[in-house]
N, C-alpha and C positions, 0 to 999 in steps of 0.2 A: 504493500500500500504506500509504502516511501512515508516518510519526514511527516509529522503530526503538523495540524494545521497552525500558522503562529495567530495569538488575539492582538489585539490591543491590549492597552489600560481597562477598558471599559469589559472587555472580554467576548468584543465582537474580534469575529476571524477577520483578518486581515490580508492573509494568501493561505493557500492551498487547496486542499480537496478532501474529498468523504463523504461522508450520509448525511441526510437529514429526515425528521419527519414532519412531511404534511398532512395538518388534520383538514378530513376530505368534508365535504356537505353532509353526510349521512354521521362525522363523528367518528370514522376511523381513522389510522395514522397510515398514510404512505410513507415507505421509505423514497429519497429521492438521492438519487449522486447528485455533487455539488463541486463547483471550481469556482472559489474567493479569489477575489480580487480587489483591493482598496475598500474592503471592507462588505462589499458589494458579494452576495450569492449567486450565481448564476447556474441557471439548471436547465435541461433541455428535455422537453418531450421526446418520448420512444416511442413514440405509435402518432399514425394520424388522427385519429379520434383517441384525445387523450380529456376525456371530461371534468377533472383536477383543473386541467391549463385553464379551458373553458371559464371555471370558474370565482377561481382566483384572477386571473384579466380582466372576467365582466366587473369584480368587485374591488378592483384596486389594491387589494391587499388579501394577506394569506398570516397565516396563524402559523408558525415554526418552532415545533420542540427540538434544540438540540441539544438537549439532555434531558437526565428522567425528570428532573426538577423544574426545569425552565423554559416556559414558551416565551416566543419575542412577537409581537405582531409587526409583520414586515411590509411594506411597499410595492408590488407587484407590477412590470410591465412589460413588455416585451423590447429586446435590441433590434435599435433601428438600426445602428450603423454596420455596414456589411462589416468594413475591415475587425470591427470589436467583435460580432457575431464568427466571425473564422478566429480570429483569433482564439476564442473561447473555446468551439469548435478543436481547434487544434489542440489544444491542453487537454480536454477531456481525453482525446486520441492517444495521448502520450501519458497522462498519469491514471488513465482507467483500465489501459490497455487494446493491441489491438482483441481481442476476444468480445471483449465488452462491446468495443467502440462497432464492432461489424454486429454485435448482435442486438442491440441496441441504438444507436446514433447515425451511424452509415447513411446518407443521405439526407439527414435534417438539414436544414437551415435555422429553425426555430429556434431562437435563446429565448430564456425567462430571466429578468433581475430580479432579485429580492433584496430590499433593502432595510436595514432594521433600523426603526423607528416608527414615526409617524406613518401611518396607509396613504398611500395617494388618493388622492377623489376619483370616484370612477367614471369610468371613460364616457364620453357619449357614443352614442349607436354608431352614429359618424366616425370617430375616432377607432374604435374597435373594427369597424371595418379597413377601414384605410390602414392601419398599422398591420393587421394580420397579413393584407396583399404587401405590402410593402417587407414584410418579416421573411415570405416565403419565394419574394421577386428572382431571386439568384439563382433558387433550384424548381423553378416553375414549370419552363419547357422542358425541361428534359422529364421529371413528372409526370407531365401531360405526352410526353412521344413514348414514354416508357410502359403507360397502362392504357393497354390492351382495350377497355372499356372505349377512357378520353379518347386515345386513337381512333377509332371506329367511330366514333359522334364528329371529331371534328373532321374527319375524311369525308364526312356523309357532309355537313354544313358548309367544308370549303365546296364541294361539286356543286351544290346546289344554288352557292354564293356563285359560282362563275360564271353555272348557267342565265342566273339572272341580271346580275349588273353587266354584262358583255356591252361595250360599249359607253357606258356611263360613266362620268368624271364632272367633278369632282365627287368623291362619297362619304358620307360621316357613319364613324363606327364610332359606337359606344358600347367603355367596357372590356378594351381590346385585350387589354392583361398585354404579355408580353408578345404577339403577334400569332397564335396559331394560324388564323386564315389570312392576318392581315397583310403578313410576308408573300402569300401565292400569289397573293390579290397585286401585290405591288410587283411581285415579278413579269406578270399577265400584264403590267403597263397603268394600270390604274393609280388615280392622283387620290389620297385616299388623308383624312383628319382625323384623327386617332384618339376619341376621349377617354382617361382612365383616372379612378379614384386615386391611385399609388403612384406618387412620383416614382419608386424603383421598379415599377414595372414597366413605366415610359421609359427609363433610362436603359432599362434591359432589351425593352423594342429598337429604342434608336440603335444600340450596338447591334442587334442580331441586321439591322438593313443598313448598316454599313458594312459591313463584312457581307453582306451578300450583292453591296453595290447596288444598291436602290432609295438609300437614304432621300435622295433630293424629290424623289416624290411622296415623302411621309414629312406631316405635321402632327406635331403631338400637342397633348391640353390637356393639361394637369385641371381634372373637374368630377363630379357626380350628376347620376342620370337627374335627380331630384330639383339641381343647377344647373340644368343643362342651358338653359338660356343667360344665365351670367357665360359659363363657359364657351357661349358661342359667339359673346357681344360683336368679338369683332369680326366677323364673317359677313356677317349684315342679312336680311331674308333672302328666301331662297337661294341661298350660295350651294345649295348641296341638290342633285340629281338621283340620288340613292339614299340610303342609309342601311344599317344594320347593326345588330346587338346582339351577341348570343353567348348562351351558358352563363351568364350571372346578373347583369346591375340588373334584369327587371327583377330578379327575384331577390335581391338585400334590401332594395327600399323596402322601409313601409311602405310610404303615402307617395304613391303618381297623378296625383292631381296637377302636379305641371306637366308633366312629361309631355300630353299631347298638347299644349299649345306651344310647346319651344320647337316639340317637332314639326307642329304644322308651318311655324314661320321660318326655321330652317330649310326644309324641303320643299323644291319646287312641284309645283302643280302634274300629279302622273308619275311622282316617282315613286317608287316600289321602298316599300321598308320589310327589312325579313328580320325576323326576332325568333333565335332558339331560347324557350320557357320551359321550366319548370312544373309538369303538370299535377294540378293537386289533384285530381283522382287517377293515378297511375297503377295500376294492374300489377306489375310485377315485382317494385318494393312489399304491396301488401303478402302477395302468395310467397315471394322470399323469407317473409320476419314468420308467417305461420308455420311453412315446413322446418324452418328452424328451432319452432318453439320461443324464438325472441320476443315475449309478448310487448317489453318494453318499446323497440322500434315498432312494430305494429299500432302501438297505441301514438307514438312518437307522431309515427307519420302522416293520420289521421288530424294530429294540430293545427295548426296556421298560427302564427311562425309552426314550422317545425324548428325542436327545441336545439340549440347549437350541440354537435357531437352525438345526438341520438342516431347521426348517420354519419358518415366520413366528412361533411362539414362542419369546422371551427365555428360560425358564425349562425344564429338566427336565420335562416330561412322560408320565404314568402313563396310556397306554391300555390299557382295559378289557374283557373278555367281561362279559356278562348276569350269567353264574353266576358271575364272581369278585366282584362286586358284591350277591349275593344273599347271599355267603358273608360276607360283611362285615356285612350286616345282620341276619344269622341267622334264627333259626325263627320270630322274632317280625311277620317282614313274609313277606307273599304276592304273588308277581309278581302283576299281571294281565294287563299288557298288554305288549305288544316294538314296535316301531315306530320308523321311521326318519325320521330328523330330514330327511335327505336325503341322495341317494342319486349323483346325475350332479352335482350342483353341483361347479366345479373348485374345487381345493383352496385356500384362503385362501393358501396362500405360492406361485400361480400368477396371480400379475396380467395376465401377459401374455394369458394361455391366456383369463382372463376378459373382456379387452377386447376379442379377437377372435372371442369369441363375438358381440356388440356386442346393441342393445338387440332384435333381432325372433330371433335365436338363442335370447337369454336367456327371452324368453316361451317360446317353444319348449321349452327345458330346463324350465322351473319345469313345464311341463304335463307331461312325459313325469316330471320328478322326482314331482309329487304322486302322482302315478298307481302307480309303483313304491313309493313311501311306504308305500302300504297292502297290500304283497306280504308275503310274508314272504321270501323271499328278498331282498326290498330290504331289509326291517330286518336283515337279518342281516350283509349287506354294505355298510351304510352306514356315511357317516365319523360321524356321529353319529347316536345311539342314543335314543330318548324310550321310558324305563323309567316305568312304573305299575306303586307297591306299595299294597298294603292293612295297615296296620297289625292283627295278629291282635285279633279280641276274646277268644280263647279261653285268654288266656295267665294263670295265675295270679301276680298282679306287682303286687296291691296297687294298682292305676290304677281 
């Protein structure tokens, strides 16, 4: 274990590493590894649905026995800064071992501070979302190219993103994260505006299209779908021919009560908006949590929000119907089309379930998935949903 941790005066640790326990919501103790530094705990989640982190971030602070005798109530938040988050990273690597480090940490980005004293105020909705994309910015695409699931949704959204804006420029994406479509989209030539809640997610897109030599036709706008018309100010109406969203900002808001009029005065008259959603009555998380016997996600999933970490997402999640979505975008946009992103594919917070489908299963599913795609009863019970609107031209609004 090496060299006992040093304290201070006070008999907070100052450097090193070791355990600690956190006492969880229910009133039990986790043990957690920990690497001090300037006083400061830092600990990293092992698992993507770690409902501890969850809880402790939403609350600003965490309760730490480190010893039999003494809890400290500590300041909880997450490392923004990359270089300190690798850095920390790195230590756990070398004083936990590698054994540990691959069975446990291997691919995080996520650091937690704990700092003993006073708890921080806790975050707002806003803030918790933004920090968590900005915490995970570094190891995001490779994440998303590496599971099986992502892959296959955003294969299906870029084909269907190409087929539909072919020709269209300029286009507004919101939500982009680190570019899964946005990158194709620019290679295919498209002049494309890139809105995203996480500064390091912008910053992670502009590197992946300069290294692929396409920068000069991406703008990025550090904003949220909620603001999306501060975010647009200076574009002026109708500066956008297309748009598109998919797999997240419509489903973190709460409230989209602006959404459709920033969109309507963004988008010109005819132009097409596609949005991948979240559907709240989804077929195949329910039958997954039953044959598992997981009653808690079954009942989870049933919520609105669904509760953060009841499934493989960190944050609060808003699943959707068609027409609560439509209602949001008002008279000003026309469904066209309903369509399922997919349909059999197992749920992202079932790894297992996905491995033991293994690779001549998975062919199988994707075939029997596309094929229901184009049902409508597949779109209808699918965990995600590929919405096609028409921006009205009929609308008297000065565009």
């Amino acid at each position: 274990m090496g060299p006992p941790p040093s304290e201070s005066g006070t008999g907070a640790v100052v450097e090193g590493h070791g355990t600690l326990q956190l006492q969880t919501p229910d009133g039990r103790q986790l043990t957690l590894r920990f690497v001090a530094l300037g006083g400061v705990y830092y600990v990293v989640p092992a698992a993507v649905r770690t409902p501890w982190a969850s809880y402790i971030l939403g609350r600003g602070e965490a309760v730490i026995r480190l010893s039999r005798d003494r809890e400290v109530p500590m300041g909880a938040s997450l490392v923004l800064e990359p270089e300190l988050a690798r850095s920390i990273l790195e230590r756990f690597r070398s004083l936990h071992g590698e054994r540990a480090w691959s069975r446990y940490f291997a691919g995080r980005t996520k650091v937690i501070a704990l700092r003993p004293g006073a708890p921080s105020a806790p975050p707002s909705e806003f803030d918790r979302i933004r920090d968590e994309f900005n915490a995970v910015a570094p190891s995001y695409a490779r994440a998303v190219a590496s599971d099986p699931v992502d892959a296959y949704l955003r294969e299906r959204s870029t084909s269907r993103l190409t087929q539909l804006l072919n020709g269209l420029d300029p286009i507004l994406e919101v939500g982009c994260g680190t570019g899964s479509e946005t990158l194709p989209l620019l290679r295919l030539g498209h002049q494309i505006v890139a809105v995203d809640i996480s500064v390091r997610m912008l910053e992670e897109l502009r590197s992946r299209a300069e290294q692929a030599g396409v920068s000069s036709q991406l703008t990025t706008v550090e904003g949220r779908l909620a603001r999306l018309d501060d975010a647009l100010r200076a574009f002026g109406p109708g500066a956008f021919r297309a748009g598109f969203s998919t797999f997240g900002a419509f489903n973190l808001e709460r409230d989209l009560s602006t959404v459709g009029p920033a969109l309507l005065a963004a988008l010109r008259p005819g132009a097409p908006l596609f949005l991948a959603v979240l559907n709240r009555h989804a077929l195949m998380p329910l039958a997954a949590a039953i044959g598992s016997r997981h009653w808690g996600a079954f009942s989870a999933r049933l919520r609105n929000p669904i509760p953060a970490d009841s499934s493989r997402y960190p944050l609060d999640v808003y699943a959707r119907r068609p027409y609560e979505i439509s209602e949001a975008l008002g008279s000003g946009f026309q469904l066209e089309a309903l369509e399922a992103a997919s349909v059999l594919a197992p749920p992202d917070d079932l790894p297992r379930a996905r491995r033991a489908v293994g690779p001549r299963g998975t062919s199988a599913l994707r075939r029997w998935d596309e094929r229901l795609a184009r049902t409508r009863l597949g779109a209808e019970v699918a965990e995600w949903q590929f919405l096609t609107y028409r921006r009205r031209a009929d609308r008297a609004d000065g565009v």
